[in-house]
PAPA-892513 format. One record per residue (C-alpha): residue in three letters; chain; x, y, z. Coordinates in steps of 0.2 Angstrom, whole numbers, plus 5000, padded with zeros to 4 digits. Each point is the difference from the previous one (the first is absolute). Layout:
<atoms>
<atom 'ALA'; 'A'; <X; Y; Z>>,
...
</atoms>
This chain:
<atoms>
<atom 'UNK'; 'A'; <5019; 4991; 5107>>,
<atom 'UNK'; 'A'; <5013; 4987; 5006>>,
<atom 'UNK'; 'A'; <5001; 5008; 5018>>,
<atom 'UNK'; 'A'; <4981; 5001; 5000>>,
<atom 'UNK'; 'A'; <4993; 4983; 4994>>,
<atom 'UNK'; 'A'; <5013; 4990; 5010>>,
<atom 'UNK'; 'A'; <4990; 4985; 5005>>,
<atom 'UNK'; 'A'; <5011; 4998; 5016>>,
<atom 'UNK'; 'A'; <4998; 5016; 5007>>,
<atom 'UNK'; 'A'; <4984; 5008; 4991>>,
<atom 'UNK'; 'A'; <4991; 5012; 5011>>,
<atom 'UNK'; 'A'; <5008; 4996; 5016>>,
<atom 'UNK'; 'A'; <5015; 5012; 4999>>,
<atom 'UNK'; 'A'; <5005; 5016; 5007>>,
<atom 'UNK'; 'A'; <5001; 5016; 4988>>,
<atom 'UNK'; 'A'; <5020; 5003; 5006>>,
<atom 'UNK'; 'A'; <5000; 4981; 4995>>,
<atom 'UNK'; 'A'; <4990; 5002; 4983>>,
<atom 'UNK'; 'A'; <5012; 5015; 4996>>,
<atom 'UNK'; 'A'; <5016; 4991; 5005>>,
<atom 'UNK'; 'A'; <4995; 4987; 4987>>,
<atom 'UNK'; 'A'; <4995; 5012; 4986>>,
<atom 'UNK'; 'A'; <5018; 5004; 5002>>,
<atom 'UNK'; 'A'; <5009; 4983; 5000>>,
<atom 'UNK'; 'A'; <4990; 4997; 4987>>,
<atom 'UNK'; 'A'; <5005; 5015; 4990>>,
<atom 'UNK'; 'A'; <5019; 4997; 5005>>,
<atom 'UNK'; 'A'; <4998; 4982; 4993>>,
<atom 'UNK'; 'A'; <4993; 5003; 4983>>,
<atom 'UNK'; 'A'; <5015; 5015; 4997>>,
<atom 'UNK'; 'A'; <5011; 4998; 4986>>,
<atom 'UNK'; 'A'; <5019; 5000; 5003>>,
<atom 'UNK'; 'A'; <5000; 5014; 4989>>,
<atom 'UNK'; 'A'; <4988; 5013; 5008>>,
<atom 'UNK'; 'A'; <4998; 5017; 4999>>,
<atom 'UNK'; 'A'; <5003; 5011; 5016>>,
<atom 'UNK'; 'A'; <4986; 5006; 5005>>,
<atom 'UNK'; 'A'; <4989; 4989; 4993>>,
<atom 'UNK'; 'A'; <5000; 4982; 5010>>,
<atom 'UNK'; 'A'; <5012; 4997; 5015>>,
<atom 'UNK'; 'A'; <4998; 5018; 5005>>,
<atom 'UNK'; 'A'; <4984; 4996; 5005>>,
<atom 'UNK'; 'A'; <4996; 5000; 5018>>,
<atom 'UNK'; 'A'; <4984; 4993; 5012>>,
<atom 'UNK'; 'A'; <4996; 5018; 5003>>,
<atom 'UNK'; 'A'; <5000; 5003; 4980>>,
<atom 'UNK'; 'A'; <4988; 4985; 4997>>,
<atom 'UNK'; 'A'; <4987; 5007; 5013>>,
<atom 'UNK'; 'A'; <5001; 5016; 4994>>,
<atom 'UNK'; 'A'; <4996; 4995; 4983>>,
<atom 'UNK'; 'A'; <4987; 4988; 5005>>,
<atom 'UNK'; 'A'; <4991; 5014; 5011>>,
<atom 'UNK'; 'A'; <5001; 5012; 4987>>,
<atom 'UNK'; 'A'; <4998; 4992; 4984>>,
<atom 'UNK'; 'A'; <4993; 4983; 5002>>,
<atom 'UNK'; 'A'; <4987; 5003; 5013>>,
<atom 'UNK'; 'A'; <4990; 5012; 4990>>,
<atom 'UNK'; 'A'; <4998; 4989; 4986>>,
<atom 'UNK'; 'A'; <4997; 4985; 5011>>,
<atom 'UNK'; 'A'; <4985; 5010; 5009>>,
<atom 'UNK'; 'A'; <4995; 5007; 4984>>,
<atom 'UNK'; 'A'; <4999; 4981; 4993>>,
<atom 'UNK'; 'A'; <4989; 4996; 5017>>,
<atom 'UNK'; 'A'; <4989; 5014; 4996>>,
<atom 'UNK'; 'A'; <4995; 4991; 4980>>,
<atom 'UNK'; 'A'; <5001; 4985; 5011>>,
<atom 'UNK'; 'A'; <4986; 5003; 5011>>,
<atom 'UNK'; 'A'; <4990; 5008; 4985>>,
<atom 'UNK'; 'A'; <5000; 4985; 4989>>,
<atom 'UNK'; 'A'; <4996; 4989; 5017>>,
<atom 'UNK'; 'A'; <4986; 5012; 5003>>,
<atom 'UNK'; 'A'; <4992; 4996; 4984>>,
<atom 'UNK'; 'A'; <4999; 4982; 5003>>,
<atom 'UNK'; 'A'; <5004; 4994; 4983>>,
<atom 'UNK'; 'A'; <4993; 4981; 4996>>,
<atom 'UNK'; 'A'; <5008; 4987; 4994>>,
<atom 'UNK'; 'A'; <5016; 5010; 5004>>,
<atom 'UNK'; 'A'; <5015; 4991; 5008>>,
<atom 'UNK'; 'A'; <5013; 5008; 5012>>,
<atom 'UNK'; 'A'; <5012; 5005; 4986>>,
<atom 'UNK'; 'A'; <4989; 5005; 4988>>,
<atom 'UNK'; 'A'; <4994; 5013; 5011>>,
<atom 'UNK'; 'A'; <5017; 5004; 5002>>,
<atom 'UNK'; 'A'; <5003; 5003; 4983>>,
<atom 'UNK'; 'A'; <4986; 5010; 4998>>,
<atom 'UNK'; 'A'; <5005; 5011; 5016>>,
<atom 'UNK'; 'A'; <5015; 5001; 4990>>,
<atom 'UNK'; 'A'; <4993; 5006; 4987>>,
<atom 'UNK'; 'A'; <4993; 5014; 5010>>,
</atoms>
């Protein structure tokens, strides 16, 4: 979420870039005491592996309640609310 919402870059960054960051990210929030295998060890090619099959499913699936509750056109809903309720889905 960091990596994603950074006001300073938002949207206007490559996916090599997006990744790299994911990365650096992950390697500045390790503990000196860390597990092999389970922070440092992870690698750019990891991260978009992980995103492509794990993340990206449940990201479309999400765009999928998304649209539904959008389609309905619920009144006096706000943006989050029909977030929520996509959620909820």
């Amino acid at each position: 979420m960091t990596v994603a919402k950074d006001p300073s870059i938002g949207v206007n960054q490559t996916a090599p870039e997006f990744y790299s960051r994911i990365v650096e990210e992950i390697y500045a929030l390790t503990p000196e005491t860390y597990q092999p295998g389970a922070w440092k060890d992870r690698h750019c090619k990891t991260v978009v592996n992980y995103l492509r099959d794990s993340i990206k499913a449940k990201c479309s699936k999400f765009n999928g309640y998304q649209l539904r509750v959008e389609g309905t056109q619920p009144s006096g809903c706000n943006e989050e609310q029909q977030v929520n309720m996509a959620y909820a889905l």
